[in-house]
C-alpha positions as CSV (number, residue, x, y, z in Angstrom):
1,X,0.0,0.0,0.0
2,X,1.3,3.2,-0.9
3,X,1.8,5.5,1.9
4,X,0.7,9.4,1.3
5,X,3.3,12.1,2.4
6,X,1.9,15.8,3.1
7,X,3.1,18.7,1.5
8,X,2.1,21.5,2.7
9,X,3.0,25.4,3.5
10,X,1.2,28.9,3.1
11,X,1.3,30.6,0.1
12,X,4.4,31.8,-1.7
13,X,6.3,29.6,1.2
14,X,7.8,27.7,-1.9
15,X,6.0,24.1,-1.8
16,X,6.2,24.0,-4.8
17,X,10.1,24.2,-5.4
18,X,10.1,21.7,-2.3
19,X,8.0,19.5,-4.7
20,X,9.9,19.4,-8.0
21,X,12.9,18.4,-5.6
22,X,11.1,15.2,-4.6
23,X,10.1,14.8,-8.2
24,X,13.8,14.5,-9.0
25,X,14.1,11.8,-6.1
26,X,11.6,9.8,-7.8
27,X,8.6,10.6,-6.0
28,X,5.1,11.1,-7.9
29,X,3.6,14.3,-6.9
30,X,-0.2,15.2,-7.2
31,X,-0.4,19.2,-6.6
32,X,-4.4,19.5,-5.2
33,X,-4.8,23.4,-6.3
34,X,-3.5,22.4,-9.8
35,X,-6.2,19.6,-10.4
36,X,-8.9,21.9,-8.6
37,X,-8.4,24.7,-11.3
38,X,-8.6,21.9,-13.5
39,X,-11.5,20.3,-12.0
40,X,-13.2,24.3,-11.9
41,X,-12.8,24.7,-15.3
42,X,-13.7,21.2,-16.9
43,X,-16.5,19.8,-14.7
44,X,-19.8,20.7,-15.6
45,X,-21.5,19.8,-12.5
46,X,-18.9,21.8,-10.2
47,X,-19.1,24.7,-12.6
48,X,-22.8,25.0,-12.0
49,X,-22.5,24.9,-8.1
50,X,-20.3,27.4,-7.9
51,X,-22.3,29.6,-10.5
52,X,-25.1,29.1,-8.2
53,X,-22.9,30.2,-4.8
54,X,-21.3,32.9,-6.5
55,X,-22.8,33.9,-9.5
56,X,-22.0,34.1,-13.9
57,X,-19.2,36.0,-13.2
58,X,-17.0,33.4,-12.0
59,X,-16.5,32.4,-15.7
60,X,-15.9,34.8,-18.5
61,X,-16.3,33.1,-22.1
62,X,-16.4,30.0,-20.2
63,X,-12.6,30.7,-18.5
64,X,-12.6,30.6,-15.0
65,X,-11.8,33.4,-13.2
66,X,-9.8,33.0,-10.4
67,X,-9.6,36.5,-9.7
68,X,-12.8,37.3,-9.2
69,X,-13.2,33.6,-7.3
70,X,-10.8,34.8,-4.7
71,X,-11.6,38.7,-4.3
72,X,-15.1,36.8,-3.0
73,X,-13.8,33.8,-0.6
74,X,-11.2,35.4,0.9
75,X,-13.1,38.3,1.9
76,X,-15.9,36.1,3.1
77,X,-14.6,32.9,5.5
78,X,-18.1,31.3,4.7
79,X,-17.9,31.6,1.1
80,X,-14.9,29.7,1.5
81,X,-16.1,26.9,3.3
82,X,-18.3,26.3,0.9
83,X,-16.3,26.6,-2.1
84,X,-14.3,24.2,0.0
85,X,-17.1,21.7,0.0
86,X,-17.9,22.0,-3.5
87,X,-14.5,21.4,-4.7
88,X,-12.3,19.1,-2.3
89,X,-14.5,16.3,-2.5
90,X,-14.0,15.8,-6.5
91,X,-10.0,16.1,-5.9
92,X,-10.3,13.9,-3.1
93,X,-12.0,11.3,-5.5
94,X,-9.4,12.1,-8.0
95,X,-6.5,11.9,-6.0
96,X,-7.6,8.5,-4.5
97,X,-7.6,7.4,-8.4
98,X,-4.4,8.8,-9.5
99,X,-2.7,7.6,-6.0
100,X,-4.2,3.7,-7.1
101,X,-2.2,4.0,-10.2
102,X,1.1,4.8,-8.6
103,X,3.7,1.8,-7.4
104,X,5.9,3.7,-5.6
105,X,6.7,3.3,-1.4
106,X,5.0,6.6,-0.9
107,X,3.6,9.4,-2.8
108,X,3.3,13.1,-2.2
109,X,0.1,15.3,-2.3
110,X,0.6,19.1,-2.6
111,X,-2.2,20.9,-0.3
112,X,-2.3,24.8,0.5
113,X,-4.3,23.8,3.6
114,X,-4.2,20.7,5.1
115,X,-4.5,21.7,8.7
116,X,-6.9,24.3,7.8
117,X,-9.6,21.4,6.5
118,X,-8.7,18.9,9.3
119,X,-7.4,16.7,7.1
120,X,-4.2,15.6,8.7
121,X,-5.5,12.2,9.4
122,X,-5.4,11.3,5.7
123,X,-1.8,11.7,5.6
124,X,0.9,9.2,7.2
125,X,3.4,12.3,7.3
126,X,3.6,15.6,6.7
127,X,6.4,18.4,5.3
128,X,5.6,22.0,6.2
129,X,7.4,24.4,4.0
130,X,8.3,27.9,5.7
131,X,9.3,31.4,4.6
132,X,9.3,34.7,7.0
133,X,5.7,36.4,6.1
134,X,7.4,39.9,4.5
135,X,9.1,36.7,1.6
136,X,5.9,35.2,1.1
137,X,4.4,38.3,0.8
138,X,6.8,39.5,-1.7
139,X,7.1,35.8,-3.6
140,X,3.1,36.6,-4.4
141,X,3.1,39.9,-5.4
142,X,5.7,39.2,-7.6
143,X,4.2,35.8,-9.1
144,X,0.9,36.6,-9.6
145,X,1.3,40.8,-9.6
146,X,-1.2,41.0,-6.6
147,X,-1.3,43.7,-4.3
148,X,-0.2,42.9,-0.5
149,X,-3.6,43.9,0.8
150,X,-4.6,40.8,-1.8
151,X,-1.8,38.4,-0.5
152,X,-2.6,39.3,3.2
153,X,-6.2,38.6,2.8
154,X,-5.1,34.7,2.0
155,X,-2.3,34.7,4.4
156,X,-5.3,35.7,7.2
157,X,-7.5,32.6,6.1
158,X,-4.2,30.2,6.4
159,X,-2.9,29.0,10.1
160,X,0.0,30.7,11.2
161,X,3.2,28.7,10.3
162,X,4.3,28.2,14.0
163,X,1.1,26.2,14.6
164,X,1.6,24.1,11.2
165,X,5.0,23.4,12.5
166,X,3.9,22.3,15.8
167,X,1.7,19.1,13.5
168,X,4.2,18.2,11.1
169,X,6.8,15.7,11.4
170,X,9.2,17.3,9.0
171,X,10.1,21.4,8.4
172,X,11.8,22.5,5.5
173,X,12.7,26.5,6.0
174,X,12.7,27.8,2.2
175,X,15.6,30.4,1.5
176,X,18.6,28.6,0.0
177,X,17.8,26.4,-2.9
178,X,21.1,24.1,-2.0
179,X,20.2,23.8,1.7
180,X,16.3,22.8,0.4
181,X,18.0,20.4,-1.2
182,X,20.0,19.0,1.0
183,X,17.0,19.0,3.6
184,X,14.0,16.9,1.0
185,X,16.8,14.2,0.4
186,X,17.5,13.8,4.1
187,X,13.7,13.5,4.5
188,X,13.3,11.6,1.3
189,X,15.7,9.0,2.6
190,X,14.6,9.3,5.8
191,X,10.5,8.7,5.0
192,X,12.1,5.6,2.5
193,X,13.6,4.1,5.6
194,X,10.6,4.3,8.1
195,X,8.6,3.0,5.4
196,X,11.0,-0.5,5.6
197,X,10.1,-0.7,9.0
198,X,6.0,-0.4,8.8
């Protein structure tokens, strides 16, 4: 049985660096925002739910906009429960899936918010990926070219890194690409050799 390793980190605290690294080592990777947006734009039946919580605007000339999506949830903590309930079902279902296809010892599974959902029970281990909030901030900004007030509003619906810490079993601080390296692999190898032992 393939085990299922948490990836997980606030935004623009550079999971997904982290991620490619374990790619290298071997390790499949399923990044849950990525197959959302997917999920957003090509499922029928979840575009019409969230057309009916949010409205037609969410999709101009049938392209998602993500824009407009967030400028609502983040502002509204409800909103984004239930944008939340619409939508991490289906990549739950579509995780479970991909992960039965994989023959690897263990697999990884990029979430934004494990903690946040109460999902840590799912996962047999978890990496939390840190940056200082004034990097994050500035990672963002520079990414996606939104404003901080935009960036903060995420960072405010996202645990505070010190508690994410506190229920993972691995940290990986994010600064120098080298030392991030150095740090997966020892976790990598580490996670392998636990696995021998189950």
């Amino acid at each position: 049985m393939t085990k299922i390793v948490g990836l997980t980190g606030g935004i623009g605290s550079g999971k997904t660096t982290v991620a490619q690294m374990f790619k290298s080592f071997g390790v499949p990777v399923y990044n849950a925002d990525d197959e959302a947006k997917i999920l957003m734009q090509n499922s029928d039946a979840i575009k019409q739910e969230i057309i009916h919580l949010l409205g037609e605007d969410c999709y101009k000339n049938g392209q998602l906009d993500r824009s407009f999506i967030a400028s609502k949830v983040f502002a509204d903590s409800l909103l984004l429960e239930k944008i939340n309930a619409i939508v991490h079902p289906k990549v739950a279902a579509h995780f479970d899936q991909w992960c039965s296809r994989q023959n690897t010892p263990y697999v990884i599974k990029e979430v934004a918010i494990i903690f946040e959902t109460k999902s840590q029970h799912l996962f047999d281990f978890i990496i939390t990926v840190t940056a200082p909030v004034e990097t994050r901030i500035q990672r963002v900004m520079d990414r996606d070219q939104k404003s901080k007030n935009e960036v903060m509003s995420i960072i405010k619906n996202q645990l505070p890194d010190s508690e994410k810490i506190n229920l993972s079993n691995f940290v990986i601080i994010s600064n120098k690409l080298t030392e991030m390296e150095v740090k997966s692999l020892a976790i990598h190898n580490e996670i392998v050799n636990k696995l021998k032992n189950y």
